[in-house]
Structures are given as structure tokens and as C-alpha cells.
N, CA, C and O of each residue as an XYZ file, in Angstrom:
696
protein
N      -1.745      8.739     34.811
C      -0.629      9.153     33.983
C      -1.120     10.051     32.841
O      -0.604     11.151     32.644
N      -2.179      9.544     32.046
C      -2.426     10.376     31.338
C      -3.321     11.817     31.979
O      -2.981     12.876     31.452
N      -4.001     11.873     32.649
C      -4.524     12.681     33.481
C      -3.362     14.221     33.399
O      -3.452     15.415     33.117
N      -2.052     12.986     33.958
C      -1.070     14.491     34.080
C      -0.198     15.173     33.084
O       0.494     16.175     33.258
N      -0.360     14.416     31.950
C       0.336     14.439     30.610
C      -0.524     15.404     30.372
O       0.107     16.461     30.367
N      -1.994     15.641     30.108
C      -3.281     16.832     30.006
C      -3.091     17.877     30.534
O      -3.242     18.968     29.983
N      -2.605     17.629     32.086
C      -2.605     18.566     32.613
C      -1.475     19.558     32.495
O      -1.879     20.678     32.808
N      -0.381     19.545     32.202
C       0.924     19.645     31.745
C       0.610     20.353     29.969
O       0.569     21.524     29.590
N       0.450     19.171     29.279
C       0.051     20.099     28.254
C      -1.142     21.443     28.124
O      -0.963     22.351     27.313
N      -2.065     21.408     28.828
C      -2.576     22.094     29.060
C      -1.981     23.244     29.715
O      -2.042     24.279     29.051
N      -1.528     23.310     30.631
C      -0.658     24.294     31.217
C       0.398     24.958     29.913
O       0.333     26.168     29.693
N       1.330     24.100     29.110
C       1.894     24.655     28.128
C       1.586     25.492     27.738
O       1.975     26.654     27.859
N       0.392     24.787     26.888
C      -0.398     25.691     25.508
C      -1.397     27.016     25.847
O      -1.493     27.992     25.102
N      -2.206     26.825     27.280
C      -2.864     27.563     27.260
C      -1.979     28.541     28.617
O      -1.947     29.725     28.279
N      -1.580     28.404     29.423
C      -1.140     29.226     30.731
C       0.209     29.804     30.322
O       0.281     31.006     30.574
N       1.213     29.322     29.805
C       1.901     29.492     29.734
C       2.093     30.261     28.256
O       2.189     29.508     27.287
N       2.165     31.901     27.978
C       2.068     32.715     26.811
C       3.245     32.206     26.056
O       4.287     31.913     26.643
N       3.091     32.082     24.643
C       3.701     32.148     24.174
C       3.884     32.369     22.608
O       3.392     31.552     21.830
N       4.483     33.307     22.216
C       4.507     33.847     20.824
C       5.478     33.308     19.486
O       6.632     33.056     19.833
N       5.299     33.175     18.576
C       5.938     32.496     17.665
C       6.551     33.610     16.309
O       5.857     33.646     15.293
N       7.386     34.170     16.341
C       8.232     35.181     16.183
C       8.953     34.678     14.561
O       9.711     35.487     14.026
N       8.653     33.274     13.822
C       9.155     32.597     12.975
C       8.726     33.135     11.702
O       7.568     33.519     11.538
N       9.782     33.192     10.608
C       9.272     33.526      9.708
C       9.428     32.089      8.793
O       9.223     32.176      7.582
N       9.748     30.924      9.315
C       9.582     29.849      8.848
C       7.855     29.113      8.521
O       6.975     29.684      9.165
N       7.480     28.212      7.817
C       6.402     27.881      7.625
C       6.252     26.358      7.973
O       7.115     25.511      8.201
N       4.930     26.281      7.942
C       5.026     24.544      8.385
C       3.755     24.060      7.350
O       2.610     24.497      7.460
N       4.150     23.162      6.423
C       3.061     23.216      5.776
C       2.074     21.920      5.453
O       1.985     21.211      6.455
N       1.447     21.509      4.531
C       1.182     19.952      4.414
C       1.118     19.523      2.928
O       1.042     20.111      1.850
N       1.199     17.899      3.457
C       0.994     17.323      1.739
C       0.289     15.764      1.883
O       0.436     14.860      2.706
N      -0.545     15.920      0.663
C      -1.209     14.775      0.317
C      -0.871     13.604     -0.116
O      -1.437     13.113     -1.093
N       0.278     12.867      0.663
C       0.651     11.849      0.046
C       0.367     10.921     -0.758
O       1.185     10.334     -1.467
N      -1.047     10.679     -0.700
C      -1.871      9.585     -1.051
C      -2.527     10.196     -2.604
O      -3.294      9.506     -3.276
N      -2.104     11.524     -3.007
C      -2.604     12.067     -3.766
C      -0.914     12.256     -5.095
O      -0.699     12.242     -6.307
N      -0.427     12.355     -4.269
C       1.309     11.863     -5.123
C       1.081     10.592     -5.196
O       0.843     10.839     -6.378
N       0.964      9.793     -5.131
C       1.157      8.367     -5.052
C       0.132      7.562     -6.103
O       0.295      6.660     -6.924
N      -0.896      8.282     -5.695
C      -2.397      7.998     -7.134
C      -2.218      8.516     -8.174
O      -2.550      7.904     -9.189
N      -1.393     10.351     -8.308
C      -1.253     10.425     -9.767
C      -0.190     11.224    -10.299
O      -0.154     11.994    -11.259
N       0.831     10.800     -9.297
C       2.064     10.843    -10.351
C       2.724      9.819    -11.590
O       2.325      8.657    -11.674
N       3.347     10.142    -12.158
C       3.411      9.223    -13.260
C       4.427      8.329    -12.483
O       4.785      7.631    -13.432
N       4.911      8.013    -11.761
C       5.541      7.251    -11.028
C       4.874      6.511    -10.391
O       5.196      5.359    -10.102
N       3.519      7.244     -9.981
C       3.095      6.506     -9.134
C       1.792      6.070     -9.794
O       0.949      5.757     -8.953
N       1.375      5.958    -11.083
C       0.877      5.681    -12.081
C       1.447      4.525    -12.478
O       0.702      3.560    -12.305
N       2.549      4.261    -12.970
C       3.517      3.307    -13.418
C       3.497      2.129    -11.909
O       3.445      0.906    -12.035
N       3.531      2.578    -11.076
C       3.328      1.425    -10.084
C       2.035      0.834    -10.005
O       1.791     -0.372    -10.045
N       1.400      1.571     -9.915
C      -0.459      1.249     -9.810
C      -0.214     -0.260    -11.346
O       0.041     -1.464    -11.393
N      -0.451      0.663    -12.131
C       0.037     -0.340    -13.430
C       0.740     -1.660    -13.393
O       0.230     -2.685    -13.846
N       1.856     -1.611    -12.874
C       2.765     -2.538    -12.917
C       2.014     -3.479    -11.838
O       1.831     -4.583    -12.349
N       1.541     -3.416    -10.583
C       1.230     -4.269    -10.092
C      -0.526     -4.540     -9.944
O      -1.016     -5.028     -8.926
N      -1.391     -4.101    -11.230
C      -2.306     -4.497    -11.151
C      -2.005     -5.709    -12.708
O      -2.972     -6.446    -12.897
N      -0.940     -5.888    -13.610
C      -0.777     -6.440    -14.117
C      -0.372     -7.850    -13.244
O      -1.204     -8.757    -13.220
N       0.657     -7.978    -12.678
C       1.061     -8.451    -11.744
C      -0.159     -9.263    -10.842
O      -0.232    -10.477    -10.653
N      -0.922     -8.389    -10.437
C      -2.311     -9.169     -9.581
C      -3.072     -9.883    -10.691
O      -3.290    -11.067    -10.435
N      -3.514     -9.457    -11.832
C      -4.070    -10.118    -12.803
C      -3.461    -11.538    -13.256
O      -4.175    -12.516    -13.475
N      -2.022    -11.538    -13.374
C      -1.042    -12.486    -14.016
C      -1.456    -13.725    -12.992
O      -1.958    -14.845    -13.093
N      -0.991    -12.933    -12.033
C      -1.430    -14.219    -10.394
C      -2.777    -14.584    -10.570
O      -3.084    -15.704    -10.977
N      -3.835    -13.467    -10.214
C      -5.207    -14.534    -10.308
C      -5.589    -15.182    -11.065
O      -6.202    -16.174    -10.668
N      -5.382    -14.898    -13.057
C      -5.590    -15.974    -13.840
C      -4.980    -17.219    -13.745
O      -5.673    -18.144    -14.168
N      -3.596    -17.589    -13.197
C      -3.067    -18.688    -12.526
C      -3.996    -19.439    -11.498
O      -4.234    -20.646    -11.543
N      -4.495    -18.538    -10.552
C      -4.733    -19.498     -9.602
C      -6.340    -19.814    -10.062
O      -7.010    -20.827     -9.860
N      -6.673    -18.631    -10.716
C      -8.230    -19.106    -11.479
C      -8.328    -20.502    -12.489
O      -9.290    -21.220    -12.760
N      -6.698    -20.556    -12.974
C      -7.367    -21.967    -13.882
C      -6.812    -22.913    -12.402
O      -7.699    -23.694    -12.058
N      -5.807    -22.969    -11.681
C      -5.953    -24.133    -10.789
C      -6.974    -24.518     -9.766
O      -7.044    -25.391     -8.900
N      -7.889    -23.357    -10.265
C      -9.075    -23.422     -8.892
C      -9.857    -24.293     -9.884
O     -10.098    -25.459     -9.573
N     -10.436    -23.592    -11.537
C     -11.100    -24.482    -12.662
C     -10.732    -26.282    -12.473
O     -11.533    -27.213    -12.379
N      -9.068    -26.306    -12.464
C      -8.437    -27.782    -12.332
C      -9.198    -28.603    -11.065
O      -9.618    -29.758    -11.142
N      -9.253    -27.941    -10.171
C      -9.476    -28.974     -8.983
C     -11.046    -29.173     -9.032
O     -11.712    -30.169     -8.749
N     -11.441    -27.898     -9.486
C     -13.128    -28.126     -9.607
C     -13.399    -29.091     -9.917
O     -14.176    -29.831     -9.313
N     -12.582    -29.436    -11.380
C     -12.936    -30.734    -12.558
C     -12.835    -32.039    -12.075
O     -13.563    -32.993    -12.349
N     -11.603    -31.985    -11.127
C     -11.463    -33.180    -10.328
C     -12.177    -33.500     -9.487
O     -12.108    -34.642     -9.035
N     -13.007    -32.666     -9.058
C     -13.775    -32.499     -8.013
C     -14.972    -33.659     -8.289
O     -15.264    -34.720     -7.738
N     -15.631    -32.722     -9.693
C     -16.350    -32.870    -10.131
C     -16.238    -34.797    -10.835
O     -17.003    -35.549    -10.230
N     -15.650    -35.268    -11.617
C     -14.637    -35.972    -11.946
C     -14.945    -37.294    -10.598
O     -15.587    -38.334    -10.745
N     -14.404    -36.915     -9.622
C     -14.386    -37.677     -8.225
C     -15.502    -38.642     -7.902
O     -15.677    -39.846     -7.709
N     -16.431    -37.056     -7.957
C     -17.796    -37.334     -7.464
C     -18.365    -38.431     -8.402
O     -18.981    -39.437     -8.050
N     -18.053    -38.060     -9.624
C     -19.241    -39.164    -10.612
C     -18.149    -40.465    -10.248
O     -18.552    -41.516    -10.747
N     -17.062    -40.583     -9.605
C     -16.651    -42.173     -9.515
C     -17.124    -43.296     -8.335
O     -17.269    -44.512     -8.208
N     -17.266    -42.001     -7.541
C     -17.968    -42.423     -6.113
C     -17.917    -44.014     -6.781
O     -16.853    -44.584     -7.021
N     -19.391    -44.667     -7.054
C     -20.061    -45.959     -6.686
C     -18.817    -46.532     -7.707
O     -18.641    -47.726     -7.466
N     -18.118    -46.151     -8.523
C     -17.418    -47.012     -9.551
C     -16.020    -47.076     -8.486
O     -15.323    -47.912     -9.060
N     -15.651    -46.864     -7.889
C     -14.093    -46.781     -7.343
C     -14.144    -47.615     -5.804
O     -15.130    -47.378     -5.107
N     -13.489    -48.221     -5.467
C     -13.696    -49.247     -4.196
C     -13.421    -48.171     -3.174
O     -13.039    -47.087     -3.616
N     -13.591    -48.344     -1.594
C     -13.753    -47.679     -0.897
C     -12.542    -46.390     -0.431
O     -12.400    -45.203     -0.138
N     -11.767    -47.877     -0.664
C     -10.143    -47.178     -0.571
C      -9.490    -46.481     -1.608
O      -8.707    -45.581     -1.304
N      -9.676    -46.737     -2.658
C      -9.394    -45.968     -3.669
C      -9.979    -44.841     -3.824
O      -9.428    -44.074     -4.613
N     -10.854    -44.517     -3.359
C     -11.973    -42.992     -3.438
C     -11.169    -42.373     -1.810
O     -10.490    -41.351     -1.911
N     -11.231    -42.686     -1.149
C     -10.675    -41.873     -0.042
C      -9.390    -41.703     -0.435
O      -9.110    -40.565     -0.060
N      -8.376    -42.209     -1.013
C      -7.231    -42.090     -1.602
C      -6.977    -40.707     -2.677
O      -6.142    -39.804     -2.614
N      -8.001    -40.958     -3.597
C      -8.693    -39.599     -3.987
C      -8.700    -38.378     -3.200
O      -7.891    -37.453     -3.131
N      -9.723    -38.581     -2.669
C     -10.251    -37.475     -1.695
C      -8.938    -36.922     -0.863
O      -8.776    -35.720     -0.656
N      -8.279    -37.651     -0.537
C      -7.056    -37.137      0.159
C      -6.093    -36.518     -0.361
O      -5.319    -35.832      0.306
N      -5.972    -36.741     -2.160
C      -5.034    -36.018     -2.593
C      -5.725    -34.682     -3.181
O      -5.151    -33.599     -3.298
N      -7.215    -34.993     -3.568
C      -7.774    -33.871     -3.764
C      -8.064    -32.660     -2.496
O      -8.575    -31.540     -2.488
N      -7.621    -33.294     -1.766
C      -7.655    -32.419     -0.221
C      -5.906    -31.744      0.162
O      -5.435    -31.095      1.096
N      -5.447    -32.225     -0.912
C      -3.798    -31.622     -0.589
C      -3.784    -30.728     -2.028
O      -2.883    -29.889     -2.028
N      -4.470    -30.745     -3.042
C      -4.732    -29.816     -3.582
C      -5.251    -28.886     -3.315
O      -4.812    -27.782     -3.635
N      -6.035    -29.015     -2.835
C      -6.970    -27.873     -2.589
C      -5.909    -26.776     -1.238
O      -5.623    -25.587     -1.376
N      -5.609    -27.511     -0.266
C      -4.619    -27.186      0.642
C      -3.554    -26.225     -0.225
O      -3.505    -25.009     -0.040
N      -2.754    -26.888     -1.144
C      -1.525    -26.434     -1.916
C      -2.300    -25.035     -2.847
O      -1.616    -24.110     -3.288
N      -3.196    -25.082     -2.951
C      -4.242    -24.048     -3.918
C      -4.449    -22.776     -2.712
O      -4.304    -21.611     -3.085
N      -4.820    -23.097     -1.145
C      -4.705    -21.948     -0.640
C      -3.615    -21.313     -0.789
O      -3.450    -20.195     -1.278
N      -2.750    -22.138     -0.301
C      -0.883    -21.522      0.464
C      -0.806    -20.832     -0.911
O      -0.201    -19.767     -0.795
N      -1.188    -21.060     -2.111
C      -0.587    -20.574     -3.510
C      -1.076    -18.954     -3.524
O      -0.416    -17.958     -3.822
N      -2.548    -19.075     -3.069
C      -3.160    -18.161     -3.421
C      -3.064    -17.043     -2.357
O      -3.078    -15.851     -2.667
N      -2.927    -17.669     -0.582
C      -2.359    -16.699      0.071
C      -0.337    -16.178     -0.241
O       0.142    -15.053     -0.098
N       0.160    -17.049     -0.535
C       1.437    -16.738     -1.277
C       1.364    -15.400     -1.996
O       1.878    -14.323     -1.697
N       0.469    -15.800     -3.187
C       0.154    -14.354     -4.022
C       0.116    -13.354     -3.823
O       0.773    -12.420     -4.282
N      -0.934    -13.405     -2.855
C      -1.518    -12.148     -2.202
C      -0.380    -11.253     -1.438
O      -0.307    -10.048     -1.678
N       0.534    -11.907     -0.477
C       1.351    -11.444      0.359
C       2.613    -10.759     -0.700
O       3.154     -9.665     -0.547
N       2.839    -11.619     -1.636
C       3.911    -11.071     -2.872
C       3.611     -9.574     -3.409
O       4.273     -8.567     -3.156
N       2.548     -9.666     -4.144
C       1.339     -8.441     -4.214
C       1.405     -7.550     -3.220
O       1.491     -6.351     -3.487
N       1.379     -7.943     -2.099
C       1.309     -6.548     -0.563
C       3.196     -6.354     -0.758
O       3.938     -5.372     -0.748
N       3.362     -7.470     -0.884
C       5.230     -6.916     -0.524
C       5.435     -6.095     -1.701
O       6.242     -5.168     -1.635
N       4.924     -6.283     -2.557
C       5.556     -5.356     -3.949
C       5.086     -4.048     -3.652
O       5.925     -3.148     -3.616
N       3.850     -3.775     -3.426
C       3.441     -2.162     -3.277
C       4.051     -1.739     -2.083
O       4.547     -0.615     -2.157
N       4.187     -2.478     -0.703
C       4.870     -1.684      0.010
C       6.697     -1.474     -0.636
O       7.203     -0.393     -0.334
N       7.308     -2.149     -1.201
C       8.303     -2.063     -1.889
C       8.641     -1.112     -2.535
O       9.672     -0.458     -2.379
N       7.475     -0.884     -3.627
C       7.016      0.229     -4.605
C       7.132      1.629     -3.729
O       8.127      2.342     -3.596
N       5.993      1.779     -3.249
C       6.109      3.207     -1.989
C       7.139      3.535     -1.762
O       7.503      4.661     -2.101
N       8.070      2.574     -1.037
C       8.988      3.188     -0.177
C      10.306      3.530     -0.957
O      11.179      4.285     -0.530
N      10.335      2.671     -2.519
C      11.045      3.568     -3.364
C      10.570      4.823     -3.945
O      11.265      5.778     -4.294
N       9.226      4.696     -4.009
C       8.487      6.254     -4.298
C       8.894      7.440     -3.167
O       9.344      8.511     -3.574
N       8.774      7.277     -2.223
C       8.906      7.553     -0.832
C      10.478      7.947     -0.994
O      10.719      9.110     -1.320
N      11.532      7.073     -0.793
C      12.824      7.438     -0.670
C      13.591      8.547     -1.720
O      14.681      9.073     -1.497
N      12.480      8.825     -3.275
C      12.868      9.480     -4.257
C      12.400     10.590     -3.997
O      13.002     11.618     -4.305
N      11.087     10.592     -3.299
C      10.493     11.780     -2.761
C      11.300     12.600     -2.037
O      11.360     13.803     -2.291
N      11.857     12.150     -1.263
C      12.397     12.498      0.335
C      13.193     14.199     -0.264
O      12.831     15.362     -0.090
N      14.412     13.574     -1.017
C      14.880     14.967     -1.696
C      14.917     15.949     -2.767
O      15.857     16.596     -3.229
N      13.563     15.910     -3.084
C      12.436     16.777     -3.642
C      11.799     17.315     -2.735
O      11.435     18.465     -2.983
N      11.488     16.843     -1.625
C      11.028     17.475     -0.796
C      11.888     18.296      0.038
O      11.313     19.261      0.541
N      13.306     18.140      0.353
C      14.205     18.730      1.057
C      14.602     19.983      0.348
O      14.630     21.087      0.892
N      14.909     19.745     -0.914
C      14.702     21.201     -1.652
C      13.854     22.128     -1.893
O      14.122     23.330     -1.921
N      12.601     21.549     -2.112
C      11.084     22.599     -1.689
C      11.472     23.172     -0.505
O      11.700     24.372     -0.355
N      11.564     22.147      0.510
C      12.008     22.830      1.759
C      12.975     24.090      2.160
O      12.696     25.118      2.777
N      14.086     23.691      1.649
C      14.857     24.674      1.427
C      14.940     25.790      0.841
O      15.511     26.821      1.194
N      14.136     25.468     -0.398
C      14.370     26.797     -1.321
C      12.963     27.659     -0.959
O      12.797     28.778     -1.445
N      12.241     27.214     -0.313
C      11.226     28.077      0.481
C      10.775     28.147      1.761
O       9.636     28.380      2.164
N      12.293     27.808      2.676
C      11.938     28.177      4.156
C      10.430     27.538      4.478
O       9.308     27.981      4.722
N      10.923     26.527      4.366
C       9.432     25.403      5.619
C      10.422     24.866      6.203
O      11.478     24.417      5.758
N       9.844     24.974      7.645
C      10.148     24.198      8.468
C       9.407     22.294      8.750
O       9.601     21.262      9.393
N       8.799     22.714      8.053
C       7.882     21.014      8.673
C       6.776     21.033      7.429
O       5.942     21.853      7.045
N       7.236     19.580      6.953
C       6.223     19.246      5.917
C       5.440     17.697      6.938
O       5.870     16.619      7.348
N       4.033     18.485      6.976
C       3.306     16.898      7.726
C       2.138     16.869      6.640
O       1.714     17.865      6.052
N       1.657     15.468      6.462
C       1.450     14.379      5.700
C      -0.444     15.200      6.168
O      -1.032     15.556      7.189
N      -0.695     15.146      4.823
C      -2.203     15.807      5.141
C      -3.109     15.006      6.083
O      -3.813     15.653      6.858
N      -3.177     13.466      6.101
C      -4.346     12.848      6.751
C      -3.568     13.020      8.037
O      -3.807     11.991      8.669
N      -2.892     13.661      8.636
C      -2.845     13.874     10.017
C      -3.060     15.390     10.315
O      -3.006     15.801     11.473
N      -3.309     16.230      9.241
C      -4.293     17.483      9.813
C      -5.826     17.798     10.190
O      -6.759     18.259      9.532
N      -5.749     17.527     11.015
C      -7.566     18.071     11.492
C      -7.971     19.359     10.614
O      -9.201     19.400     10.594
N      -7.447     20.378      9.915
C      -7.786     21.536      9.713
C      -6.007     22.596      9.368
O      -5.091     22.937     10.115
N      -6.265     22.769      7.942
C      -5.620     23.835      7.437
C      -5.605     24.390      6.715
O      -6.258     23.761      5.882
N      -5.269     25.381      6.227
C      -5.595     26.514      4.879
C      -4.709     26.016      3.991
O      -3.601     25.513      4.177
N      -5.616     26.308      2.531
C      -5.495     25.977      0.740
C      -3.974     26.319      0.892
O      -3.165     25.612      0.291
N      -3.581     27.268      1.591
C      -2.579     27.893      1.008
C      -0.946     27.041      1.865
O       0.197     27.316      1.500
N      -1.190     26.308      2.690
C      -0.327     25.505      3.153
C      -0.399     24.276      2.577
O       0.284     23.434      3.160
N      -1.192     23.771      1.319
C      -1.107     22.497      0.792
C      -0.144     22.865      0.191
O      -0.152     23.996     -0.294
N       0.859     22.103      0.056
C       1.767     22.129     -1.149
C       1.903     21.094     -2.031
O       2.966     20.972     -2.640
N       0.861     20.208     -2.226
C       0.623     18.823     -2.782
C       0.747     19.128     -4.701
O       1.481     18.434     -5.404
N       0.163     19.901     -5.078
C       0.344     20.687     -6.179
C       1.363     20.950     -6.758
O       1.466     20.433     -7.871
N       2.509     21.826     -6.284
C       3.435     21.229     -6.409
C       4.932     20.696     -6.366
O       5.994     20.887     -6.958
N       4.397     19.889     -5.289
C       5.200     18.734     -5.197
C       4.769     17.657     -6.214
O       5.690     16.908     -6.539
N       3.789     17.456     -6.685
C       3.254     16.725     -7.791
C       4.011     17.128     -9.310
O       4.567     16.305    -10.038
N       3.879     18.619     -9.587
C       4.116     18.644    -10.802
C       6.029     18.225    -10.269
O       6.516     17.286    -10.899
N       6.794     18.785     -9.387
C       8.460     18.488     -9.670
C       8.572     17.068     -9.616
O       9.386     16.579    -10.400
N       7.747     16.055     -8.639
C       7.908     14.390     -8.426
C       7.713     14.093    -10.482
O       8.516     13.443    -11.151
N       6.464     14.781    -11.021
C       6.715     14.015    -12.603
C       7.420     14.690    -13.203
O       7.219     14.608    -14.415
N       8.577     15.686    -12.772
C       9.368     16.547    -13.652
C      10.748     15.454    -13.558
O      11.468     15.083    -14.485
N      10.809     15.161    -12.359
C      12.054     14.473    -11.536
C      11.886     12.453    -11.492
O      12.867     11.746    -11.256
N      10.966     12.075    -11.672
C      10.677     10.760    -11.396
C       9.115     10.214    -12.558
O       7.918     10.493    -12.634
N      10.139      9.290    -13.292
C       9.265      9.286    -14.354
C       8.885      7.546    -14.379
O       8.009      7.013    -15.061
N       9.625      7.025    -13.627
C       9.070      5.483    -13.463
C       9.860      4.578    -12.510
O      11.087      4.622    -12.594
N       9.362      3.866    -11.726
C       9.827      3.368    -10.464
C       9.328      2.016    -11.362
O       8.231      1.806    -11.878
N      10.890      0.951    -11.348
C      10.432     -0.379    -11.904
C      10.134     -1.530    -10.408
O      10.805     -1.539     -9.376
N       9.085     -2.302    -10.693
C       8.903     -3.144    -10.180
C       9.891     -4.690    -10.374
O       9.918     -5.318    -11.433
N      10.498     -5.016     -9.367
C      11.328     -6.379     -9.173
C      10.377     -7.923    -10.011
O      10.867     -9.051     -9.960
């Protein structure tokens, strides 16, 4: 199957002549380069490295807490009857349990917020970009990390950067 998909395209591109008569353009952009330093996308970076900080000092003192107990436990060993120390150990084992789920919890909150973030960055983008488009005849804006190879002069990342901080000055986080 793929064999003939090659062969086919191949035939297209190379056998089959064909000239491109367009005075339209097709150009690219650095998304990842809007997104790192627009002030929008500055203000997100921000907002959720506060956000990651807020979370890990949380789970950093409940990790400190269980340590202590931990610690705590251990020196009761020979003082605590058999059953009473495994009784221990078992709730210190549902802590520790309740301490992952917390801390993978976090983490996933954290991923949901930046993809959240983006795709309001992203959706504000969209018609800023439709007007670049328009008001200078491109036909096709593709996303730079999917060009193998193109000229300075088809980046338009520049600006689209300066109108995204002319037009979008802060994307709030939920």
C-alpha cells in the first residue's frame, strides 16, 4: 500500500509537469516562539509556574509530615505492641498512598492548565492571523517545526509577535 501511495506521488510531483502561476504566498510561523515571548504568553508561563510552586510547597511540607511520622514510627518500633505498630504502618501506608494521588493530581491540574492556556492563546491567535492573511495574500500559514527548509523571508513569526502583544495583553488563568 504504501509502495503505491510513492509511486503515485511520485508520478505527481515529478512526471507529471506542473507550474504554479500563483501570486499567493505560503508562508511559516514559529509557534513555540509566540508562545515563549509574547506578553500573553509571558503572563501564562508566569501564572502557572506560580501555580506549580504553590502545589509543590504543599506537597513538600506533606512529604516533610509523613517523613516525621515515619521517622516518629520507627523510634516506637520496640515500645508499641505488635499490633499497634502494624496499625501504624498501615495508616502510614495510606498516607503515603493519599500523598501520591495528591501529587500525581497536581501534576495533571498543571498539564490541564497549560494546555487550557494555549488553546486560549491559540483561539486569540487564530484571527490575527486571518487578517495577516488577508491583508497580505497568503495562502497557507504552516507552523515552523513542520518545515524541513525555508527562506528568512517566509518567516512571519516577527510579526505576528509584535500584533499578538499589540492585540493580546494577558490570557487569565482559571
Amino acid at each position: 500500500m504504501k509502495k503505491i501511495l510513492i509511486c503515485i506521488l511520485f508520478f505527481i510531483f515529478f512526471i507529471i509537469p506542473s507550474h504554479s502561476y500563483s501570486s499567493e504566498k505560503i508562508v511559516y510561523l514559529d509557534l513555540e516562539k509566540i508562545m515563549q515571548e509574547s506578553i500573553a504568553g509571558k503572563s501564562i508561563i508566569t501564572q502557572l509556574k506560580k501555580k506549580r510552586e504553590s502545589s509543590t510547597s504543599k506537597l513538600k511540607k506533606k512529604e516533610k509530615d509523613i517523613f516525621e511520622k515515619e521517622k516518629k514510627l520507627i523510634s516506637q518500633k520496640n515500645v508499641l505492641s505488635k499490633d499497634e505498630f502494624e496499625k501504624k504502618i498501615k495508616e502510614l501506608r495510606n498516607e503515603i498512598s493519599n500523598y501520591q494521588k495528591d501529587r500525581n493530581k497536581a501534576s495533571n491540574n498543571i498539564t490541564k492548565l497549560r494546555i487550557k492556556a494555549s488553546t486560549k492563546l491559540i483561539s486569540k491567535l487564530t484571527p490575527i492571523l486571518e487578517e495577516y492573511a488577508k491583508k497580505n495574500s497568503i495562502r497557507i500559514i504552516i507552523q515552523k517545526k513542520q518545515i524541513v527548509m525555508g527562506t528568512k523571508e517566509d518567516d512571519i513569526t516577527k510579526d505576528i509577535l509584535e500584533l499578538v502583544n499589540e492585540k493580546i495583553k494577558n490570557i487569565k488563568l482559571d
